[in-house]
N, C-alpha and C positions, 0 to 999 in steps of 0.2 A: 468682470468675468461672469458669464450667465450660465444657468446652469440648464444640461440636457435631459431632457424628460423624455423616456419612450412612450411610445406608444401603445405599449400594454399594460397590461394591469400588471402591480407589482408582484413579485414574487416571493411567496411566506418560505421562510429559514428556516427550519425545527431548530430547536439552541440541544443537536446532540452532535458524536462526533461523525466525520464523512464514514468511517468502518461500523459505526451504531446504525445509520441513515443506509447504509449500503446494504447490509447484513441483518439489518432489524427485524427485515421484511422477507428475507431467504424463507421461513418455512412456509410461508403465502405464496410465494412464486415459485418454491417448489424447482419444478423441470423447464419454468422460463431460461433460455439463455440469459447471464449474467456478462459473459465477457465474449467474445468473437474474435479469435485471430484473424487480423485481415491477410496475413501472407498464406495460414493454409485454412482456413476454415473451419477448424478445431474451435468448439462450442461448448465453455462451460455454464453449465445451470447453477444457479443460484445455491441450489442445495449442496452441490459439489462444492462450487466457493466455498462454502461455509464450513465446511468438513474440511477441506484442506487449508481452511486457515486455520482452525482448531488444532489440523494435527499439527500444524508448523511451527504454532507460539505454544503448543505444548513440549516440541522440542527446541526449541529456541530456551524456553523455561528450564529444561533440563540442564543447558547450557549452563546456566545463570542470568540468562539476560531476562530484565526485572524493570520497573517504574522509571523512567529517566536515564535509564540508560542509551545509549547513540547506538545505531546500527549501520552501516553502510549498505546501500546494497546497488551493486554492479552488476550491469546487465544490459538487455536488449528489450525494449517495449515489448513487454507478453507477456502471456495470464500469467507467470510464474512468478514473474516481477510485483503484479496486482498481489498476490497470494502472500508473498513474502511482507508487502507492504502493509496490509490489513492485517497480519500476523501480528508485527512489530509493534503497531500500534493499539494492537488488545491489550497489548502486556503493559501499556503504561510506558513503552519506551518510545525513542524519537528516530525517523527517518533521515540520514544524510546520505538524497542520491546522488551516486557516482557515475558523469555518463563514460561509456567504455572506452570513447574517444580520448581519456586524459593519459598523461604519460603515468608512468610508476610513479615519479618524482609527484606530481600531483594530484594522485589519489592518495601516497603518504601523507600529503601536505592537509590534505580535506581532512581523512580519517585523524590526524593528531589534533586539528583544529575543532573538529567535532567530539573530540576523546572518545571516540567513537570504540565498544565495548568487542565488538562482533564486527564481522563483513560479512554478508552473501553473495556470492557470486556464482550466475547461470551461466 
């Protein structure tokens, strides 16, 4: 087997997580767009993302959901789904997404298999 080397120079990783790497940088980019609905055009900036993730793992916290806890969350690709998801993952808990496509019967089956604590659903 040989192995594929691109053509570019390789690419440095920061060893932090994708919501630290995403949001590290929110008050540098300030009013850069962060997310772009491509169905309507609705444009969050960086600083918003980071506010509304703040406020959503601060209610999610309220909740109880905490360090290693599963969260499900069901939905449609949108900022809301991003927001929920960098939420989830401040607190120390884990993602298990649901695409909206699955029957009842198989999003029970996900959510027991993941012991999943919480759902969101948009």
């Amino acid at each position: 087997m040989s192995v594929l080397r691109s053509p570019y120079a390789d690419v440095q990783i920061p060893d932090v997580s994708l919501s630290e790497y995403v949001l590290g940088g929110a008050a540098e980019r300030g009013d850069k767009p962060a997310l772009v609905d491509g169905a309507t055009g609705a444009i969050t900036t960086y600083a918003e993302l980071a506010d509304q993730v703040a406020r959503t793992a601060s209610g999610l916290a309220a909740e109880g959901v905490g360090p290693g806890d599963a969260v499900g969350l069901l939905g449609p690709n949108t900022a809301s789904w991003a927001v929920a998801f960098h939420a989830v993952v401040a607190l120390g808990a884990v993602v298990t997404p649901l695409n909206p496509l699955l029957t009842p019967g198989e999003v029970a089956k996900q959510l027991q298999s993941a012991r999943a604590k919480a759902v969101i659903v948009f």
